[in-house]
C-alpha positions, 0 to 999 in steps of 0.5 A: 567560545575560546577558553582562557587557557587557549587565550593565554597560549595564543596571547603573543600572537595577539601581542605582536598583531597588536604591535604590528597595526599599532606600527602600521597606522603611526607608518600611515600618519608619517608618510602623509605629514610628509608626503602625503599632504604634499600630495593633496591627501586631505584630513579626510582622505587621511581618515579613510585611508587609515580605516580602509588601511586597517582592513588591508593590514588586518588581512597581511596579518592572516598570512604573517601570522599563519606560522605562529599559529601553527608554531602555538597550536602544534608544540607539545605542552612538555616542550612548551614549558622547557627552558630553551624553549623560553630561550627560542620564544624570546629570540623569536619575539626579538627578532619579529619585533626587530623585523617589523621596526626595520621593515616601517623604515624601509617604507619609509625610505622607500617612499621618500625615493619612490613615493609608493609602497613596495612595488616592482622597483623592490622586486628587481633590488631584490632580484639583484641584492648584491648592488642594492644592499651596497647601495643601501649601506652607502646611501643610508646610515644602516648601522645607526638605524640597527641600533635604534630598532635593537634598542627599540624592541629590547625596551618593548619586550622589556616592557611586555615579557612579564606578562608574555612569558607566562603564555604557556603556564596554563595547561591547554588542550589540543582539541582546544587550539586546534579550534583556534588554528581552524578558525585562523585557516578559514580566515585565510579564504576571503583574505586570498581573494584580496589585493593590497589595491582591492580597497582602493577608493580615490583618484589620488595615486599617493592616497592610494598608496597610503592605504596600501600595505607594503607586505602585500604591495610587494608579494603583488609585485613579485606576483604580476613582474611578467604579466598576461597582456591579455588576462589582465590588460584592456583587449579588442579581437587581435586583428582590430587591434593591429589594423588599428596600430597599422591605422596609428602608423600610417604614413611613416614609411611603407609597408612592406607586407599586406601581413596585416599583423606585419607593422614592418615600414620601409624607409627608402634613402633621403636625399639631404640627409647627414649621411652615414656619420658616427651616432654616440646616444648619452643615456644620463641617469636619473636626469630629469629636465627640472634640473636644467636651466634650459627648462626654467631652473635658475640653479645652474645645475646644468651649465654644460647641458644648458650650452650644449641645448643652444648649439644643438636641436633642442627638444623641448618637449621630451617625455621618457617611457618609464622610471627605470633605466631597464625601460629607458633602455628599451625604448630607445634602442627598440622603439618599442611601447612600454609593455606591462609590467617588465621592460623586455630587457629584462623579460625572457625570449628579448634575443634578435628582436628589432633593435636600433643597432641591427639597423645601423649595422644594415648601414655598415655601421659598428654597434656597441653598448658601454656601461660603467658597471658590471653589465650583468645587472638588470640583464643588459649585457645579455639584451644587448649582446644578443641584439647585435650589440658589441659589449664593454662594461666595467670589466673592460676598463683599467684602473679607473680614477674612481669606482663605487658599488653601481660602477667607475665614476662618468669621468671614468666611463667617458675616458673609456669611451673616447679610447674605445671609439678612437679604435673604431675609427682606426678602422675606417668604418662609421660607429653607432654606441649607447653609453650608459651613465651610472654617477647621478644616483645613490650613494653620491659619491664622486672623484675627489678636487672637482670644484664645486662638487663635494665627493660625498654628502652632497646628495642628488644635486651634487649628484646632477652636479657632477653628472653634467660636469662629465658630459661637459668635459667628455664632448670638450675632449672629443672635440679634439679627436677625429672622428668628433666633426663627423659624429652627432651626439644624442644626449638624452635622460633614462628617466627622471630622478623620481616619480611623484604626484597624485595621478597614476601617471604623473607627466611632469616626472616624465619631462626629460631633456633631449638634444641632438649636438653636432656643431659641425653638422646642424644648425642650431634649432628648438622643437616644440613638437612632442617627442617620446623615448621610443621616437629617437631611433627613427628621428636619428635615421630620418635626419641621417636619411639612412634607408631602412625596414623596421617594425618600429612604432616610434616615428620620425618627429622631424619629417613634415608638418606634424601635428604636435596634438596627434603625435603620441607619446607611450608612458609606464608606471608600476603596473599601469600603460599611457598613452597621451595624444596632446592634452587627453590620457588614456591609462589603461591598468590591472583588471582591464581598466581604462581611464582618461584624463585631461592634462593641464601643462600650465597647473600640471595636473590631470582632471577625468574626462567623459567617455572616449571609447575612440582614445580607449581604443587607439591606446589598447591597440598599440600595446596590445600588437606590441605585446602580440608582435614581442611575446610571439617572437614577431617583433624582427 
């Protein structure tokens, strides 16, 4: 039995657990009044995830609270009685408070962006905190929330400190904590064999993520951001899988080796094709198709992108492979599925794999990537500059009209695009480009005298706004260049402006809008056939009727009489890897899970399906000998 004595020494670590559950479970009941009941999390679901999310917190609080533990068996009780030490505890418990009040919103926020706990988008904010605690303090009223949780713990410990400062009045023995200390380290046993998800219990994603803990959902993150395919992921015998992939693959283009492990396809010249004219990819950040009329919005949001759909070949049915600019990336310029959990852009040993660019400089085409911030971010100058790509980046452009923390503005970005490639064709020679846009995000802020559109406070709509306003003035200007007639344009999303909805993967936060634009090259079309991230790069080549040899595992969406329920399209989330084939999913997720559903286009939602080992299996062999063919440098 534990004394009094040793109670009183260890009673503001009761204090501070009490306040930190006490915190957690108003946290839990925030989100689900406002996003959660949006998300079809029923009062009883709501009941269960705040029992079960008290386990998950109880289990967080082993290991926060292991310092203090420590800290109170440890100090002598001469010290413990000093005066600074009265002075460091109280700092201390300030502090924590404080800590714990700003950490409850930061989920908030995070939540409302993310609609998930801390997960691998924090772990990469982190890894780059000189634009993200930009972005933060231009997104968010920082200063005022400060106050708030200043003056919010000052009241609380204002409230408790007559009761806490007495905690080391009464004389303990060692002996006596450290009993105390050995129980709290025997705890830290079962809690080690717990994840934030081990209690996970419903089908609905959001309900999940309510009983999730935001401490351990990020330290999860940060655990799995480069994971073993095959230790964590759904596996069959390698040679299974790749002759499955071959299977999947099978009549786009030759193979070019009896390798069996050799996915490699060669594309002879095509007769009728565009020929070797200039291909310019406009990446636009966070457009989701939702905001374009051409796809039922009656905003008009989207004038220029809506014009732009009608003159060129429309995509009605564009998914991306991510909801991170890193994997939009990826996938168009490597025609690679979406590997769990980090994009190879970001992932060590990404240099001279098979690219897109590679393949277009094999055409004597000059490659190039231009971005409007500084490349270093999220490692795409280093990906592109050691895949063949020329680099240009905010360090290559002179006194821009506007700039914030992600960069200069689009107007900015497409001025410097339209010199850039007026050099290129000085030079007589076709160019291949990826631009990457940076204005359609936080803070939303832009040039100012732009009608409609305020410079600040318009939020995310201002920002679409202003995004499409851009496209539309820089394709006007190339109009009247010389190498316009002979380009087409591929405008296209990196993802969509945010990822929520009760599945593990949401398909309608995956719509994004595609066209190819070239007025004087194609005729003006609509196609209903389902077309993923990761197929781009071969549709391009199929429509230019370029010859080339590649492992990609995209395919060409245009050529022939395709079936729109056989074509696949790859999909990533978090931690989980999808892959759907008309109207089935397959998701396959940590601990070598592997579910299916069936899709509903019209209700957007997804119901379970019975056993389909078939489905299963053509899934885990396509990112299983994308994860073999990428992590053993074969994929070239």
């Amino acid at each position: 039995m534990i004394s009094s004595p040793v109670l009183n020494r260890f009673r503001p670590l009761l204090f501070v657990s009490l306040f930190y559950l006490g915190l957690s479970f108003v946290l839990r009941l925030v989100l689900w009044k406002v996003f959660g009941a949006a998300a079809g999390v029923s009062w009883g679901a709501l009941a269960s995830s705040l029992g079960v999310g008290l386990v998950n917190d109880l289990v967080v609080l082993v290991f926060l609270n292991l310092p203090a533990t420590l800290y109170l068996t440890f100090l002598p009780e001469r010290w413990a009685r000093s005066r600074w030490q009265k002075i460091c505890f109280l700092a201390l418990l300030f502090f924590t408070v404080f800590g714990l009040f700003y950490q409850a919103g930061a989920e908030f926020f995070f939540f409302e962006e993310f609609d998930a706990r801390f997960n691998l988008v924090a772990v990469d904010y982190l890894i780059y905190p000189h634009e993200v605690l930009i972005n933060i303090w231009e997104s968010y009223p920082v200063v005022r929330i400060l106050l708030v949780d200043a003056l919010l713990s000052s009241l609380l410990l204002g409230a408790f400190w007559p009761r806490l400062r007495t905690a080391f009045s009464v004389p303990t023995r060692l002996g006596r904590r450290l009993g105390f200390a050995g129980v709290h380290l025997l705890l830290l046993v079962p809690a080690l064999l717990l994840s934030t998800d081990s209690f996970d219990f419903s089908g609905n994603r959001v309900t999940n993520e309510l009983t999730h803990n935001g401490v351990s959902s990020l330290f999860c993150a940060f655990r799995t951001n480069h994971l073993d395919y095959n230790a964590y992921y759904r596996t069959m015998p390698i040679d299974q899988a790749f002759l499955q992939a071959r299977e999947e693959l099978e009549g786009d283009g030759e193979f070019s080796s009896k390798d069996p492990q050799n996915l490699n396809r060669s594309h002879p010249f095509r007769p009728g094709g565009l020929g070797r004219v200039n291909v310019v990819v406009i990446v636009e950040e966070s457009l989701s198709a939702s905001y374009s009329g051409l796809f039922g919005n009656p905003e008009s949001l989207t004038p220029n992108l809506d014009a732009l759909g009608e003159k060129g070949i429309l995509f009605s049915q564009a998914y991306a492979s991510g909801t991170r600019t890193v994997r939009g990336l990826e996938a168009i310029s490597t025609s690679l599925p979406p590997i769990p959990s980090e994009a190879v852009v970001k992932r060590p040993g990404n240099e001279n794999i098979a690219n897109w660019g590679e393949v277009m400089q094999g055409n004597g085409y000059h490659s190039s990537f231009l971005y409007g911030g500084f490349g270093a971010f999220d490692n795409m100058n280093y990906f592109f500059g050691h895949n063949g790509f020329a680099i240009s980046d905010r360090s290559d452009i002179d006194d821009p009209a506007f700039t914030n923390i992600w960069g200069v503005s689009d107007g900015d970005l497409f001025n410097h695009a339209l010199d850039y490639y007026d050099g290129l064709a000085g030079e007589k020679k076709p160019f291949f480009s990826i631009i990457m846009s940076t204005s359609n995000h936080r803070p939303y802020t832009f040039p100012e005298g732009i009608p409609g559109i305020p410079a600040s406070g318009g939020g995310r709509r201002a920002g679409v706004q202003y995004a499409d306003y851009a496209l539309g003035e820089f394709l006007r200007e190339a109009g009247s260049h010389s190498w316009f007639d002979q380009t087409l344009f591929v405008i296209v999303a990196d993802h969509c402006a945010r990822v929520y909805g009760r599945a593990e993967i949401p398909i309608d936060t995956f719509h994004i809008p595609l066209v190819f634009y070239a007025p004087a090259l194609l005729t003006p079309s609509r196609v209903a056939m389902p077309i993923g991230q990761i197929d781009i790069a071969p549709t391009v080549l199929g429509l230019l009727g370029l010859p080339y040899t590649a492992p990609f595992y995209g395919q060409d969406v245009l050529n022939g009489e395709g079936d729109p329920k056989l074509h696949p399209l790859f999909m990533n989330h978090n931690h989980d890897v999808a892959m759907m084939i008309g109207d089935r999913l397959a998701v396959l997720g940590l601990q070598k899970s592997g579910d299916l559903y069936l899709y509903d286009r019209q209700k957007e939602s997804q119901s379970p399906l019975p056993e389909d080992k078939d489905l299963l299996d053509r899934a885990t062999a396509i990112y299983q000998s994308a994860y073999d063919l990428y992590i053993n440098h074969r994929y070239q």
